[in-house]
C-alpha positions as CSV (number, residue, x, y, z in Angstrom):
1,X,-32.0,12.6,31.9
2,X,-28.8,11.1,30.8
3,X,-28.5,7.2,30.5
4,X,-26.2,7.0,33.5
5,X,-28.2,8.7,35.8
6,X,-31.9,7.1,34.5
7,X,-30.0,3.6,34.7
8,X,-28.7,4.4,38.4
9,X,-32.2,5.4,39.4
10,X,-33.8,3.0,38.0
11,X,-31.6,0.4,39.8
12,X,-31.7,2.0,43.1
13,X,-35.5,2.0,42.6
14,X,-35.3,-2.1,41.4
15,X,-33.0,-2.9,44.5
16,X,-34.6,-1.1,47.2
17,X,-37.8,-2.3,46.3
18,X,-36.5,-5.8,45.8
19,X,-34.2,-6.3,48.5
20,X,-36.9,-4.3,50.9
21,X,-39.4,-7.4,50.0
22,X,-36.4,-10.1,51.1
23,X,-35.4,-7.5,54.5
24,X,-39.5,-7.7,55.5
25,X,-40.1,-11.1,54.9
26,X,-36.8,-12.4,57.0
27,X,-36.1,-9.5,59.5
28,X,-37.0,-10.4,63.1
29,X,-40.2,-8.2,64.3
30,X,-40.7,-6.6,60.9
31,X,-44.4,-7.1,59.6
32,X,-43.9,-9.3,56.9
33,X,-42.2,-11.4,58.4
34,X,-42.2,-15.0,57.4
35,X,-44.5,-14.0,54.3
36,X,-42.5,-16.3,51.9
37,X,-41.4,-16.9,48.6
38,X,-44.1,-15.8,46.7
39,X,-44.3,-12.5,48.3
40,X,-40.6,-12.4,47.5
41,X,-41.7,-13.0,43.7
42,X,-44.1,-10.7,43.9
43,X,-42.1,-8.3,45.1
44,X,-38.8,-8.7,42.5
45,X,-41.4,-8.6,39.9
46,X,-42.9,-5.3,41.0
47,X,-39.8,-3.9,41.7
48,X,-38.9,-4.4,38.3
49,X,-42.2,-2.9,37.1
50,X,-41.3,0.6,38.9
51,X,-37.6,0.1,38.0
52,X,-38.5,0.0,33.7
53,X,-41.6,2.0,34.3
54,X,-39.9,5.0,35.6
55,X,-36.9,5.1,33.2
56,X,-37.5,3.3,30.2
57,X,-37.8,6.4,27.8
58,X,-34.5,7.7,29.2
59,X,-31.7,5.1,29.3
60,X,-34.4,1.9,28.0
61,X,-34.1,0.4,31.6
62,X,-31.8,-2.5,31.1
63,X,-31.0,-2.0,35.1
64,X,-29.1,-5.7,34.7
65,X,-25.8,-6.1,32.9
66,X,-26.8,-9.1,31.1
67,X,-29.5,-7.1,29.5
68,X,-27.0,-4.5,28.2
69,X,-24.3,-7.5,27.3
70,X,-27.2,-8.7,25.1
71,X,-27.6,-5.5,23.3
72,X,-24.2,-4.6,22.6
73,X,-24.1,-8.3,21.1
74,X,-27.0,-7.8,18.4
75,X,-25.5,-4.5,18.3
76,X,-29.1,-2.3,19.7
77,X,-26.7,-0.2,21.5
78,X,-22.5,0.7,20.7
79,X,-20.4,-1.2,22.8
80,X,-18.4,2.3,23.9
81,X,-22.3,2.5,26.0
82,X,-22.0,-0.7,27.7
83,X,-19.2,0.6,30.7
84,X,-21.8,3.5,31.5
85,X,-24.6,1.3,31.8
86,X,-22.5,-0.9,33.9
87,X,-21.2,1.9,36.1
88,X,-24.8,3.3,36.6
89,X,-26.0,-0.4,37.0
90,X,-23.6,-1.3,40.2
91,X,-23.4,2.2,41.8
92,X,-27.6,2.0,41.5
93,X,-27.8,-1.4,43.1
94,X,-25.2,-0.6,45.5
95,X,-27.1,2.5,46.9
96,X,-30.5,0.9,46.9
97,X,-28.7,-1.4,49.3
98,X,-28.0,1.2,51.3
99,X,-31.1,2.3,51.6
100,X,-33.1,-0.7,52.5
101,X,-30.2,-1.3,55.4
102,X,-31.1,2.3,56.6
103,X,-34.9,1.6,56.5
104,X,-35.1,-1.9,58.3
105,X,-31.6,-0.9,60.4
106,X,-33.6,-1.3,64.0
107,X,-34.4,-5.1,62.7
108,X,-31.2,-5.9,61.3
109,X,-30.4,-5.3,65.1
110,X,-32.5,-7.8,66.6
111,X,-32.1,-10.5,64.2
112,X,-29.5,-13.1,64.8
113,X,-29.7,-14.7,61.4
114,X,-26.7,-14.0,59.8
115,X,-27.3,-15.7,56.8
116,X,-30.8,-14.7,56.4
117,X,-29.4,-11.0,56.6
118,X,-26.9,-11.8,53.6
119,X,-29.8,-13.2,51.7
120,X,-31.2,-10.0,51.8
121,X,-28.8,-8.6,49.8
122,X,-27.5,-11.2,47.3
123,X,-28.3,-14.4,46.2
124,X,-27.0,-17.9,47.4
125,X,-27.6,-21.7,46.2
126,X,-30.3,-24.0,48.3
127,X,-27.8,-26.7,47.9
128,X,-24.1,-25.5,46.5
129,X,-22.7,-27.0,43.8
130,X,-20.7,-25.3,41.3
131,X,-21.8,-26.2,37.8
132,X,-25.7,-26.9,38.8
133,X,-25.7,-23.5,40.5
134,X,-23.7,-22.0,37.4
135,X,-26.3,-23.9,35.0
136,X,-29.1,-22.6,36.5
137,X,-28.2,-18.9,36.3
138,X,-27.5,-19.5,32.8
139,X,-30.5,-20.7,32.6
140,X,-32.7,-18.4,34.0
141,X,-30.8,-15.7,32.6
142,X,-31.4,-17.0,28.7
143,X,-35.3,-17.2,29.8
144,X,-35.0,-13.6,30.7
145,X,-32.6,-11.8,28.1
146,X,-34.8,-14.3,25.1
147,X,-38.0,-12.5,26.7
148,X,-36.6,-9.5,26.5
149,X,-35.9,-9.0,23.1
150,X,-39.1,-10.0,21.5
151,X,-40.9,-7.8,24.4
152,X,-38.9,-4.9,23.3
153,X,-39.1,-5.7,19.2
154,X,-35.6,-4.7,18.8
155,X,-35.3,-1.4,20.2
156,X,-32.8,-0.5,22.7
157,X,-34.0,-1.6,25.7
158,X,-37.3,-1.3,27.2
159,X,-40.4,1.6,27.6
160,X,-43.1,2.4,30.0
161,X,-45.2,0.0,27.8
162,X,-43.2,-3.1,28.4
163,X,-43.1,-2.5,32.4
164,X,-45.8,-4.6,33.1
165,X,-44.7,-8.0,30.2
166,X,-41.1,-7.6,31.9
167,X,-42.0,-7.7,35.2
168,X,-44.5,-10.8,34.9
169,X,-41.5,-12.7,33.0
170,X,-39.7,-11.9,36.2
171,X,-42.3,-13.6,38.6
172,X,-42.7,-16.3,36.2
173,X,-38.9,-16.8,36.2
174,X,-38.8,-16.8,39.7
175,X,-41.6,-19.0,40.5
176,X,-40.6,-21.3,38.3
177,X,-36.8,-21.3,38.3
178,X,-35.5,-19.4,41.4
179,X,-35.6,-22.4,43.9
180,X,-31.8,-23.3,43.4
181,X,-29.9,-20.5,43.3
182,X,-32.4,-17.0,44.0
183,X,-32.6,-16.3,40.7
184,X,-29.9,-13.2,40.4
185,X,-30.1,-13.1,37.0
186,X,-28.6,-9.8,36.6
187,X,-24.8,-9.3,37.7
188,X,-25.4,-6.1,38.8
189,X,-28.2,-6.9,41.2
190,X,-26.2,-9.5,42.9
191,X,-23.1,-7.8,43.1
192,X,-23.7,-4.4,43.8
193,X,-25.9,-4.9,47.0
194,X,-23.1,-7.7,47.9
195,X,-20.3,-4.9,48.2
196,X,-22.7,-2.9,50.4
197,X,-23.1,-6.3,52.5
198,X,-19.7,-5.9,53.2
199,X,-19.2,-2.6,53.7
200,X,-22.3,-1.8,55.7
201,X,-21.8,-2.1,59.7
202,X,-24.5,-4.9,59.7
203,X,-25.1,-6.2,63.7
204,X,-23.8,-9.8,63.6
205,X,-22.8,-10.2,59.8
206,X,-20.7,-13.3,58.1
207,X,-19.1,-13.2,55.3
208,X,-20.5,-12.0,52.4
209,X,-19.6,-15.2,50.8
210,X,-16.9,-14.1,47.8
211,X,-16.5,-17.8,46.7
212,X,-19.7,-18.1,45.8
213,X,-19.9,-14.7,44.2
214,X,-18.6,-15.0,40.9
215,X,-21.5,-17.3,39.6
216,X,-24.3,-14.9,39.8
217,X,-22.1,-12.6,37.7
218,X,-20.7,-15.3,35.3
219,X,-24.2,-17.4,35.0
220,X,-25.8,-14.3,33.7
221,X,-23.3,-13.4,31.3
222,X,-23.1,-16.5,29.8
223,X,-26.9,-16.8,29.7
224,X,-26.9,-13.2,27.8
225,X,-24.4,-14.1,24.9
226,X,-26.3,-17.5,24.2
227,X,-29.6,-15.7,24.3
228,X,-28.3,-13.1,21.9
229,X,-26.9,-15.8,20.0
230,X,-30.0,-17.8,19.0
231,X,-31.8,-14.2,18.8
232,X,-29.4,-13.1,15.9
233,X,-29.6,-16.9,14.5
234,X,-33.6,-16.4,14.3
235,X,-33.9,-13.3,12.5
């Protein structure tokens, strides 16, 4: 499998899992509804399981940008490698999207939440404010990518074996960090499924909120190169 097409799937897989946990705890009439933020956790962090599980020994399932910024930076992977990550990453999340609007279409219907239903695609702050929101990505971005490396020892991104570490830094990140801002933490998460947002004939829609969008795409990134930073500084 070639690293654009394993980093697509695995994506798709990370979004429609993750985004279906956000759609069935907030849809009206859907079965999980009102299940909360730890099922939400629980949910990201098991998406991301499958997502690394089921592509790791093809593309080494960075399925976020920031991860593959990071790499190219301590140079585990050429920099010509990063647009096709990239590429694979946004087209990935914007399917998975897709898909979760297809599957929970008849309750996007009969809910009249319009910001609940953007939520269900991207991220937004509890209370906005530019730098806090901007520091906190950064934040929980530098938790993740720092994670990432020693769970991976250096390689180029991550195997079947580090699916379950990965995925439990995940929940831990979001329990313990994803109150302000959602925890994107990943540029391609937020962005992709933001696109489809707007796309997507969605029943009662707003906007899907393009001021705020740039922070859980710059956060990240900055979160990445200072990661990668103290990572090079350490070894």
């Amino acid at each position: 499998m070639s690293i654009f097409l394993a980093e697509l799937i695995g994506t798709a897989l990370l979004i429609i899992l993750g985004d279906g946990v956000v759609a069935n705890c907030i849809l009206n009439k859907s079965k999980g509804q009102n299940g909360g933020w730890i099922v939400i956790t629980m949910g990201w962090a098991m998406a991301v399981f499958v997502g690394v599980f089921a592509v790791g020994a093809y593309s080494g399932a960075h399925l976020n940008s920031a991860v593959t910024l990071a790499l190219a930076v301590t140079g585990a992977i050429p920099w010509d490698q990063v647009p096709v990550y990239v590429a694979a990453q946004m087209l990935g999340a914007f399917i998975g999207a897709c898909i979760v609007y297809i599957t929970y279409k008849q309750h996007f219907d009969v809910t009249d939440n319009p910001d609940g239903k953007l939520a269900i695609f991207c991220t937004g702050p509890a209370i906005r404010s530019t730098i806090p929101n901007l520091v906190t990505e950064i934040v929980g971005t530098f938790v993740l990518i720092f994670g990432v490396f020693y769970i991976a020892k250096g390689d180029v991104g991550l195997g079947a074996v580090d699916a379950l570490p990965v995925a439990l830094l995940v929940l831990a990140i979001g329990l313990s960090l994803g109150g302000p801002t959602g925890y994107a933490i990943n540029p391609a998460r937020d962005l992709g499924p933001r696109i489809a947002h707007a796309i997507l004939p969605i029943k009662g829609k707003r906007d899907s909120d393009w001021s705020y969008a740039w922070i859980p795409v710059a956060g990240p990134a900055i979160g990445a190169l200072l990661a990668a930073a103290l990572h090079m500084a350490l070894k």
